[in-house]
FIROFI-899200 format. One line per 10 residues: number of its first residue (from 1); their letters; for each residue x, y, z of C-alpha. Coordinates in steps of 0.02 Angstrom, whole numbers, plus 50000, padded with zeros to 5 digits. Last residue first. Example, Ala and Ser with C-alpha at 12.3 -4.5 7.8 and 13.67 -1.06 7.14 Angstrom:
! FIROFI-899200
2) SA) 50684/49947/50357 ~ 50615/49775/50390
! end
This chain:
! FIROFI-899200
452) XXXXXXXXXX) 47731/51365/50827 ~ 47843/51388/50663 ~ 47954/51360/50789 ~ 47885/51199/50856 ~ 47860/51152/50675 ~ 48050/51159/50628 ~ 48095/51050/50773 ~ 47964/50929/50746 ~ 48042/50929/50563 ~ 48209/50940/50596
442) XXXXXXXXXX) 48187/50776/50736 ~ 48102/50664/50595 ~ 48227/50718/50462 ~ 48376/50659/50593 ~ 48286/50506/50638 ~ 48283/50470/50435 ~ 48456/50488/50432 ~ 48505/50388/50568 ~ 48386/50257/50513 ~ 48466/50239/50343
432) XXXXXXXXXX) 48651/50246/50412 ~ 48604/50092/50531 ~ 48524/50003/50368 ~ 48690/50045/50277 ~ 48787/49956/50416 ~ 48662/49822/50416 ~ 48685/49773/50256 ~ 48873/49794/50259 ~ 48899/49670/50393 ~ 48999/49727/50517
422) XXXXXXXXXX) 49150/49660/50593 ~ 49211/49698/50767 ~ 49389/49652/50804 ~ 49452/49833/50829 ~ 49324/49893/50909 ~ 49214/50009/50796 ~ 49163/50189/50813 ~ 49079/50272/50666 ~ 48895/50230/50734 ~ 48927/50251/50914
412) XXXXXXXXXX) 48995/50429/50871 ~ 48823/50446/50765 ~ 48715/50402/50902 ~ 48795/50516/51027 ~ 48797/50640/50903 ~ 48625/50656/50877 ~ 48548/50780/50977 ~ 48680/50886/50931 ~ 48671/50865/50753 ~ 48450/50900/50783
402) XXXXXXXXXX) 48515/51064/50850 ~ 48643/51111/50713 ~ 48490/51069/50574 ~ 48379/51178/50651 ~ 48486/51320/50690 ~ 48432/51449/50829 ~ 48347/51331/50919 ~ 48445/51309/51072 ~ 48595/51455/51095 ~ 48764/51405/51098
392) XXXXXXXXXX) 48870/51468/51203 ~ 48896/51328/51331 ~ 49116/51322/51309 ~ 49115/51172/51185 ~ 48963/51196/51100 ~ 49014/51379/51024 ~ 49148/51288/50990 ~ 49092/51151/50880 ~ 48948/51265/50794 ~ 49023/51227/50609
382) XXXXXXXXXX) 49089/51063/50690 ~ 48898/51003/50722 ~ 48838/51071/50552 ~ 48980/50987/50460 ~ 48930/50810/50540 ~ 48756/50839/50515 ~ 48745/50890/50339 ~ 48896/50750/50308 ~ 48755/50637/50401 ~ 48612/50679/50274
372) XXXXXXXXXX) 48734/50638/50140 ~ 48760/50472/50164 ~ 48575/50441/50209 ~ 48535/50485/50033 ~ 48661/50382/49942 ~ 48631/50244/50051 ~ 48432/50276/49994 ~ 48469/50289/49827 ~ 48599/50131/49825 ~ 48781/50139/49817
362) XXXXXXXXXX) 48925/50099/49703 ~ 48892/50262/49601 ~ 48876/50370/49755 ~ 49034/50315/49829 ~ 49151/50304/49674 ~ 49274/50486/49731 ~ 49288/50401/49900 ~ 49296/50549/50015 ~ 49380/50605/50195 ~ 49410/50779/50273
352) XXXXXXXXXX) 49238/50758/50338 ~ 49223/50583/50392 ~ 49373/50601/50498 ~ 49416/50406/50523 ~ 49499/50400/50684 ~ 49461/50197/50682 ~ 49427/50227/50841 ~ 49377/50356/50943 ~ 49504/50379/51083 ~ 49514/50586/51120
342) XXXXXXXXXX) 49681/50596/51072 ~ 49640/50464/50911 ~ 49496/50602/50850 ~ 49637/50734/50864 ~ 49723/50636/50774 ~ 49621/50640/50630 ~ 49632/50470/50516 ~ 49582/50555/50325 ~ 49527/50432/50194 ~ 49564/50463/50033
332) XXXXXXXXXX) 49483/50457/49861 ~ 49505/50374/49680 ~ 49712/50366/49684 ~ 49830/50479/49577 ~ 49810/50657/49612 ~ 49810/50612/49803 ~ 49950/50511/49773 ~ 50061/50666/49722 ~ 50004/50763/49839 ~ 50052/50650/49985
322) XXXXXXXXXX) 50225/50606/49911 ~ 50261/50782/49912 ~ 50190/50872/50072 ~ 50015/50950/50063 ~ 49923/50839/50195 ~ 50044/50896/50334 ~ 50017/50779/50489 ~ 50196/50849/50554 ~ 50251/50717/50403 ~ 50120/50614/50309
312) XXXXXXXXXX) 50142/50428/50321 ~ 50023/50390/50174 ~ 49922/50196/50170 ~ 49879/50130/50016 ~ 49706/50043/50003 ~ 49708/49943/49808 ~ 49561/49856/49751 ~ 49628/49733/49650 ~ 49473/49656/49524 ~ 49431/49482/49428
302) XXXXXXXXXX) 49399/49460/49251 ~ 49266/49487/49122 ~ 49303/49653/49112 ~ 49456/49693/49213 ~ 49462/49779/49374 ~ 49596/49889/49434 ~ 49758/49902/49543 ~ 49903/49918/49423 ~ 49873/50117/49422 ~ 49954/50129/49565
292) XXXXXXXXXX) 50110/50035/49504 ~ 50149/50146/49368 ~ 50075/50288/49442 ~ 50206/50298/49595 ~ 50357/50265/49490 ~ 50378/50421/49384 ~ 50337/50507/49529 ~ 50491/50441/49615 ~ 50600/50433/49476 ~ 50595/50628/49479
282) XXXXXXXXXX) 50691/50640/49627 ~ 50630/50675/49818 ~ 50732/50808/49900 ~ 50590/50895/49980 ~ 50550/50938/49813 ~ 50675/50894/49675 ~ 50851/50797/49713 ~ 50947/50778/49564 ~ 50967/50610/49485 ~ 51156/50519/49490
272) XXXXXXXXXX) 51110/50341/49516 ~ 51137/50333/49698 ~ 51014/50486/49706 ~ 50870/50411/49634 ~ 50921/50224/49727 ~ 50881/50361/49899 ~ 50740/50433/49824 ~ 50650/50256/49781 ~ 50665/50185/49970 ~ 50600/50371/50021
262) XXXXXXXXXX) 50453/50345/49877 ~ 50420/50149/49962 ~ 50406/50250/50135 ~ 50272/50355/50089 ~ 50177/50227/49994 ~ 50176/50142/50155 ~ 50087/50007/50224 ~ 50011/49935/50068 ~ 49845/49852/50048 ~ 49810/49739/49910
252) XXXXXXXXXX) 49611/49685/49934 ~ 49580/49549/49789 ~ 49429/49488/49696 ~ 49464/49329/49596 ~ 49443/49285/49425 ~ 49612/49197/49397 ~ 49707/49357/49327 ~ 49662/49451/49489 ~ 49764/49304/49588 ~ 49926/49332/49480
242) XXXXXXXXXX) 49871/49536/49479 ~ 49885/49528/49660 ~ 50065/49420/49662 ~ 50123/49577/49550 ~ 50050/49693/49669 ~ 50153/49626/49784 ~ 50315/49608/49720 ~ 50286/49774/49636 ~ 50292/49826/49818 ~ 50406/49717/49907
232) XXXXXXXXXX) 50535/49764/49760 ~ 50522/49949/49802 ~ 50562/49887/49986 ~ 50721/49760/49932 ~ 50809/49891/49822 ~ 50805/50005/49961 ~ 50912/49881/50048 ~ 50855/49819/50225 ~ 50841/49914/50389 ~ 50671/49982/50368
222) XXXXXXXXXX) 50591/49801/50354 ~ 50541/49717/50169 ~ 50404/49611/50213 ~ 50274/49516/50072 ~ 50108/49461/50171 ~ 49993/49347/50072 ~ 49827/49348/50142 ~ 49679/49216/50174 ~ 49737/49097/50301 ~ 49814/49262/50362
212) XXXXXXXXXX) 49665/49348/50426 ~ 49608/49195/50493 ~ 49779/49174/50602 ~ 49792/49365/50656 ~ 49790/49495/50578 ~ 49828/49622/50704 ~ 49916/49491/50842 ~ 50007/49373/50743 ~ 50039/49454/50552 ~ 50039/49664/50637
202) XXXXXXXXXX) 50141/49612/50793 ~ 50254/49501/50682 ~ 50300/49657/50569 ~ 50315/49773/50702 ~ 50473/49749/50774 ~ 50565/49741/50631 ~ 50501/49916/50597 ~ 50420/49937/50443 ~ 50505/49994/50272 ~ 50367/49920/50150
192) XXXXXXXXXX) 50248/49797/50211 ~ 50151/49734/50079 ~ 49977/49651/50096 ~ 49884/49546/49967 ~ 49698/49487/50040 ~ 49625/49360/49947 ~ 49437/49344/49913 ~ 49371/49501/49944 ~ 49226/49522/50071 ~ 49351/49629/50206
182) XXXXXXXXXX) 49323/49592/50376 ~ 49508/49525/50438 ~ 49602/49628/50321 ~ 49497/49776/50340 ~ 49524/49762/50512 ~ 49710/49742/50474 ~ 49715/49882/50396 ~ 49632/50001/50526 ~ 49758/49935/50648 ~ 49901/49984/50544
172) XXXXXXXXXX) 49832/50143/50522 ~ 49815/50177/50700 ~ 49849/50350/50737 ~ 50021/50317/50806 ~ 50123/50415/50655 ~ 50024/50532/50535 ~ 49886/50481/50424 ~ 49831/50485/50247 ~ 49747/50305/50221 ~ 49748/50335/50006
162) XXXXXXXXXX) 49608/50242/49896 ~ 49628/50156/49728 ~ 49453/50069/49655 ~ 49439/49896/49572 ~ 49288/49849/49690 ~ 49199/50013/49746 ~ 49253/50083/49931 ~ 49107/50184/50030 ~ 49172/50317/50097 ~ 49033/50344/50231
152) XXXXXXXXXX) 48942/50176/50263 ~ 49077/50062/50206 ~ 49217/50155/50272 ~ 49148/50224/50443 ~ 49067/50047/50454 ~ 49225/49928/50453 ~ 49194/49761/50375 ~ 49255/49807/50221 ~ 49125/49791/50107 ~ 49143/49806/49904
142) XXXXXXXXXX) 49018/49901/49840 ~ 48995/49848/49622 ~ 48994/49977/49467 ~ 49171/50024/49440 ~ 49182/49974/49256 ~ 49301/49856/49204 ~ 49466/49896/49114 ~ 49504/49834/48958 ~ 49502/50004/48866 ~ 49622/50085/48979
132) XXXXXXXXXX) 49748/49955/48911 ~ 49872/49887/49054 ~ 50045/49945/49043 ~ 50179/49835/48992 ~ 50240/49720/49158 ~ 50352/49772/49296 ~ 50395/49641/49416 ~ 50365/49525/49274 ~ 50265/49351/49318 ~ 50360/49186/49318
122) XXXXXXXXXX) 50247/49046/49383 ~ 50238/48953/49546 ~ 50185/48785/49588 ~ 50304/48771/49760 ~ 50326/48892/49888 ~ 50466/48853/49996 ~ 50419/48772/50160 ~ 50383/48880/50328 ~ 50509/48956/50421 ~ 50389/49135/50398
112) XXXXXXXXXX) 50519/49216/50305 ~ 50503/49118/50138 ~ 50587/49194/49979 ~ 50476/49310/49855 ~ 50611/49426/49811 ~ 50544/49565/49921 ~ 50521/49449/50077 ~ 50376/49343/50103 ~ 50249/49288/50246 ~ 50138/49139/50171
102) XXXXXXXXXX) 49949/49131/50199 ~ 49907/49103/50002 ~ 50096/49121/49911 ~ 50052/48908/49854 ~ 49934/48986/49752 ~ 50053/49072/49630 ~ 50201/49186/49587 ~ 50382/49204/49525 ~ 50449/49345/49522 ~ 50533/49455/49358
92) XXXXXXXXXX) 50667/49572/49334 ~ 50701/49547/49134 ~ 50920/49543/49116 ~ 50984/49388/49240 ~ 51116/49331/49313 ~ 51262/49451/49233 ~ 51409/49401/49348 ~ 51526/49512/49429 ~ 51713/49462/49457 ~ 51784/49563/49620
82) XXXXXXXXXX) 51939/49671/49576 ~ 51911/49793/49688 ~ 51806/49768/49850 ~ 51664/49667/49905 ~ 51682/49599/50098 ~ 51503/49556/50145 ~ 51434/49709/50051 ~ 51265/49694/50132 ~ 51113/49649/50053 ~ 51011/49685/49902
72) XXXXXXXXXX) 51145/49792/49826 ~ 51149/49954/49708 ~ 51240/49941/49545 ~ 51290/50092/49439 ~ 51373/50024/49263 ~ 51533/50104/49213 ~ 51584/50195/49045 ~ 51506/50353/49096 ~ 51426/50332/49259 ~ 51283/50205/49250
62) XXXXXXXXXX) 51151/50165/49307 ~ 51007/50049/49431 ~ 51097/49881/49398 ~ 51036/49752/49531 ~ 51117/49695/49666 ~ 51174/49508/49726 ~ 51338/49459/49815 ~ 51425/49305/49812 ~ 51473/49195/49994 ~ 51639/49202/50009
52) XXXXXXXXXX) 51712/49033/50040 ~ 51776/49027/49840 ~ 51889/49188/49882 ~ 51909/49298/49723 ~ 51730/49365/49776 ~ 51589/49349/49661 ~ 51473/49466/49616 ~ 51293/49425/49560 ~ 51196/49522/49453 ~ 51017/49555/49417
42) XXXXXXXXXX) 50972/49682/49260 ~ 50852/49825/49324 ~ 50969/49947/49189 ~ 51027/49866/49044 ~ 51188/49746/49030 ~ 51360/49795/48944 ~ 51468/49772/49116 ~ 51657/49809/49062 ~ 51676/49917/49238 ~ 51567/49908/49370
32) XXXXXXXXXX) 51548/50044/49500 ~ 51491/49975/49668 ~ 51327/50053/49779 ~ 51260/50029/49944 ~ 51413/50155/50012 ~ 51517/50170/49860 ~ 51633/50023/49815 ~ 51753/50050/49659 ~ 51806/49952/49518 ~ 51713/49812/49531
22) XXXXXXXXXX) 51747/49680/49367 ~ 51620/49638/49230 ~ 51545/49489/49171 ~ 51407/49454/49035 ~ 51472/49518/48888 ~ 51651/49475/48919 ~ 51596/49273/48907 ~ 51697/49178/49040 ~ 51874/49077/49045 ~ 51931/49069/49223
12) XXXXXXXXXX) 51848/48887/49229 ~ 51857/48825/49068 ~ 52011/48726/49124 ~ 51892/48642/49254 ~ 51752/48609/49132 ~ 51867/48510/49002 ~ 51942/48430/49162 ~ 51759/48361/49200 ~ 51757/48308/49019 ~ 51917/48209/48998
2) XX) 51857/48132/49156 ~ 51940/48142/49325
! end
């Protein structure tokens, strides 16, 4: 052995006391670190006294009084008292790039798909400074996503925020990967935040689907992993969004679901000593949610993330926490009904109880025109639905309610879609236009037989 290697080897149980610290107590997910001096979101690693242990990774989140609060990415795999920890890393960052394009990721931006590891990559923070209002673009441009209730009804801008507020087996996941398949962006960034195991290689292989993910990047972080791991598939992705916004692009970042990412949030909340607010979600939590929302955006002279978020709402209750909260937050919602699902039209877009807050200024006169004519129909028909139902309503006595009914068929075909059907946005709007104008024709022959 060299002077030198033994130099190293007697060094060996010598480290710096700023950067390591000793467990002093195992909670659940969590371990209390004495003599750790780091800031919170710093990455450690704790090592075992046994060299065939393999070390331990979590991330600071606290700290109770002169320990630090650290929450794991994985399983304990043995830690207890006594175990050294290691200060790996202070700023959270990812690293990024093209090589990401049709890989399947998990929150720390490791391979799941048994492909190669990404190579080409740059550093990106997790959590960057906050954008400049100033800087952002102007939401002047449509951008299609293949799906007509969307494009012709709430019709999506590119740089805009909208929520997919749905209950369980309504076919949100279904929707989004339509609008993965069809969409006109340029890359598709999808996170999948606290889904079953199960599901995640139904929604890539048979949802997606192989052109769907030549185009996407897919970051995973299932139900069963650390909490740590599902916020971190979310700024994970949006982070790998802004990486492709940056370069001029247009990109669609969809993420299946906000609500779950808040209960990944409320349970590090309460590991780290917050109090439990509403429904027992803490204040981190909505602290959170508009940082990363309000990462989607254009940028003038740049490229745009248009940001769908899906919301799991409990009982199908709109008003519940997380759902609230986003709907302050995001630039319209769209509303799947299951009642619409019972009765099998699909997507279960309610086109009522839905609205993209940048429709009209996206849109032309005439989609603007035709848009409305079929709310007018659409609320006339429900205003009357019952009456219609059981036979008791009575021909002619509402012009408008009469031509709705003469035109439902045609506007049920219109909002339905198979799920592998993509239309072109053109001819969507042209299909609105001559619903619209069908409807004016039938009101007025309707209005002059009475006058008749």
């Amino acid at each position: 052995m060299t002077t030198f290697a033994r130099s190293i080897d007697a060094l060996d149980g010598f480290e710096a006391r700023s950067i390591i610290g000793t467990v002093d107590a195992v909670r659940g997910m969590t371990v209390l670190v004495r003599r750790l001096r780091v800031p919170i979101g710093s990455v450690v690693r704790i090592e075992g006294t046994s060299r065939t242990r393999e070390p331990v990774f979590g991330e600071v989140i606290g700290f109770d009084a002169a320990r630090a609060i650290v929450m794991l990415l994985g399983g304990s795999n043995g830690t207890g008292p006594g175990d050294r920890v290691r200060l790996e890393r202070v700023s959270d960052s990812i690293m990024v790039g093209e090589s990401w394009l049709g890989r399947v990721l998990d929150g720390l931006g490791r391979p799941i798909d048994g492909g190669p590891v990404p190579t080409g990559l740059e550093a990106r923070p997790l959590f960057p400074p906050v954008v400049n209002p100033m800087t952002r673009g102007i939401i002047d441009e449509p951008l299609a996503t293949g799906v007509r209730a969307i494009d012709g009804v709430t019709t999506l801008g590119k740089g805009q925020r909208i929520g997919i507020f749905a209950g369980p087996g309504v076919g949100k996941s279904t929707l989004m990967a339509s609008v993965a398949r069809g969409t006109s962006a340029d890359v598709n960034v999808i996170a999948l935040v606290g889904e079953r195991g199960r599901e995640v290689k139904e929604f890539i292989v048979d949802a997606l689907g192989r052109e769907g993910l030549a185009r996407s990047v897919v970051v995973v972080a299932t139900g069963d992993e650390s909490p740590l791991l599902r916020v971190r598939a979310m700024a994970a992705a949006i982070t790998a969004a802004e990486h492709f916004r940056d370069s001029g692009r247009d990109v669609m970042l969809m993420v299946d679901s906000i609500t779950r990412f808040a209960q990944a949030q409320r349970q590090i909340g309460l590991a780290a000593g917050e109090q439990p607010a509403t429904k027992g979600y803490t204040p981190s939590v909505f602290a959170l949610l508009p940082q990363l929302l309000e990462r989607a955006g254009s940028i003038e002279g740049g490229g745009s993330i248009t940001g769908i978020y899906t919301v799991l709402v409990e009982g199908d209750d709109l008003t519940e926490p997380v759902a609230d909260a986003a709907k302050g937050i995001l630039d319209g919602h769209v509303v799947l009904s299951r009642k619409f699902a019972n009765r099998g039209h699909f997507p279960a877009i309610d086109p009522l109880d839905s609205i993209s807050r940048v429709a009209d200024q996206v849109s032309d006169p005439n989609h603007v025109v035709a848009r409305r004519r079929l709310m007018e129909l659409l609320a006339a028909h429900r205003e009357s639905e019952e009456l219609i139902n059981i036979g008791a309503y009575a021909a002619g006595s509402n012009p408008m309610t009469d031509v709705a009914i003469a035109l439902k068929p045609a506007i049920d075909a219109y909002l339905r879609q198979e799920r592998d059907e993509r239309a072109e946005f053109p001819v969507t709007c042209r299909a609105l236009c001559e619903i619209a104008a069908e409807s004016e024709r039938l009101r007025a022959a309707a209005v002059a037989a009475k006058g008749v």
